[in-house]
N, C-alpha and C positions, 0 to 999 in steps of 0.2 A: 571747955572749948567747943565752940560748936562750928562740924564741918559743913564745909560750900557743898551747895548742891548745885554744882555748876555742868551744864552738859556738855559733855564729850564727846567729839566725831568719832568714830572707832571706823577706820575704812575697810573695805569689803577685801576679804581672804583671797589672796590669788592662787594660794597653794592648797592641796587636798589634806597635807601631813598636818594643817592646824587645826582638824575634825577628828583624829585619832583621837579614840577612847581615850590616851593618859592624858594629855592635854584639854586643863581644866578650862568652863573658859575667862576667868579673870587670866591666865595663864594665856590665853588666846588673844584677850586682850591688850595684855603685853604686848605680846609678839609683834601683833598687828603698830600698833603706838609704837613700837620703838624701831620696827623697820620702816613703816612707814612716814615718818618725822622728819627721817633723810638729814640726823645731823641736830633738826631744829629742838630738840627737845634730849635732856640727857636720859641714863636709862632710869633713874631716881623718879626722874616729873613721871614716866612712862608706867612705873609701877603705882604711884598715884592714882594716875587718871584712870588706869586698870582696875582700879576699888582696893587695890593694897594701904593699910595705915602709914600714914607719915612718919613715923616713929620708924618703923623695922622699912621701910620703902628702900632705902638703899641695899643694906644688908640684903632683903630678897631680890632685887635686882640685880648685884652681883650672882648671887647664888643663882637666880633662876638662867643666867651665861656659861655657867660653869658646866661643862663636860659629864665631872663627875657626880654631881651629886642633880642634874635635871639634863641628861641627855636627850631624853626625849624633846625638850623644851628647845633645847640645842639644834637638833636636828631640823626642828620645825620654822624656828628664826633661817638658818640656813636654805632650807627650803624655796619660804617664803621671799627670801633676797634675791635667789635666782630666777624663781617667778616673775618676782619685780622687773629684775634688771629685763628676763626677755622682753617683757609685756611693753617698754620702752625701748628696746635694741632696734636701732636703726639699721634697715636691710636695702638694696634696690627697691623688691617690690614692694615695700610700704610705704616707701618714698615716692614711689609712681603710682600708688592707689593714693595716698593722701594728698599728694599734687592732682591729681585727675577730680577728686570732689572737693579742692580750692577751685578749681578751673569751671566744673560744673556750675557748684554756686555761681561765682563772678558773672558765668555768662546769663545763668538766672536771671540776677538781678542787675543786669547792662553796664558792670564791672567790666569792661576791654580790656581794659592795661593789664587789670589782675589775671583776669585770664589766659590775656598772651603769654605773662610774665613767668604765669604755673606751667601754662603750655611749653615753652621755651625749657624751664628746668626743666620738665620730663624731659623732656627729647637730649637734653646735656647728660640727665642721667641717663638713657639709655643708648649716649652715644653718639647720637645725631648730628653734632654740632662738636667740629674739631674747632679751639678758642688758638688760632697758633700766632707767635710772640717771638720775635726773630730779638735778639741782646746783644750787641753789637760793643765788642771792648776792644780800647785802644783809638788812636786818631793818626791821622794823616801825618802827622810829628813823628810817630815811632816808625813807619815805614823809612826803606830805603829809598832814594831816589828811583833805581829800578822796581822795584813792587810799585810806586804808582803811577809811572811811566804802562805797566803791565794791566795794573787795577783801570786808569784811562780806557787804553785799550780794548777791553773787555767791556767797559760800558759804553765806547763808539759802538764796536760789534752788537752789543746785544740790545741797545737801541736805537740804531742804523743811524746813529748821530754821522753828518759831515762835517767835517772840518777843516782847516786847512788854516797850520802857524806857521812860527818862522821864532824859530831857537835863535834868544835873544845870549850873547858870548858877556861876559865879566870883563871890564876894560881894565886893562893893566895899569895905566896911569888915572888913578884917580881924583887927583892933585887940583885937576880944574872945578871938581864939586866942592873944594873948600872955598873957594874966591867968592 
């Protein structure tokens, strides 16, 4: 059976623990492949593409996870995960540095919209910009007569509205509206 010599991206170490002396590096190259996969690749393909035989690829894939018998290996996947995850953890200030060189370009290259649009989020993420949204529950049905006789009121007063009715009475006999 003759093997692919197919090329492999191997992406760049973000942890210092996957250059320890024990950590070999088809071992490194693990690590690297199966944290950096994120999911897309099980840990079987990962010891593959690492130069491990197809035959034992699983078996040492488990094994190279295990605690007990490749801590060191352990360590260094764990490492390399938290690397990972900071080197992509969203903070303020990398969201207001990485908005600030969208904004830069855009104005570069006479992107307006793009630029307001970066501009704007910075300034929301840092605050600048209250978004306020008043939700108004219930309707004029669920008041009493007195509450909007009072709610009236309150919007004569508070927008010097003039007016001037005349309180129409409920007629007792309404016997003449059938005819």
């Amino acid at each position: 059976m003759e093997q692919e010599n197919k090329e492999v991206f191997i992406p760049e170490a973000m942890s210092d623990a996957l250059f320890e002396d024990k950590i070999t590096p088809k071992q490194r190259k693990f690590i690297l492949l199966l944290v950096h996969s994120e999911g897309l690749k099980t840990a079987t393909q990962c010891a593959i593409e690492a130069g491990y035989a197809k035959r034992s690829a699983f078996m040492i894939a488990s094994r190279l996870q295990n605690v007990n018998k490749y801590p060191h290996v352990v360590k260094a996947i764990d490492s390399e995960v938290r690397a990972n995850t900071e080197r992509y953890r969203c903070t303020q200030e990398r969201s207001l540095s990485t908005l600030a060189r969208i904004r830069d370009k855009a104005s570069e290259s006479g992107n307006w919209n793009a630029a307001v649009a970066a501009e704007t989020r910075r300034g929301q993420i840092a605050g600048l910009y209250v978004d306020k949204k008043e939700i108004l529950t219930g309707t004029i049905d669920s008041m009493s007569r007195d509450e909007v006789e009072k709610k009236l009121q309150d919007l004569k007063e508070q927008y010097s509205i003039e007016t001037t009715f005349e309180e129409v009475k409920e007629l007792e006999n309404k016997s003449w509206l059938s005819k």
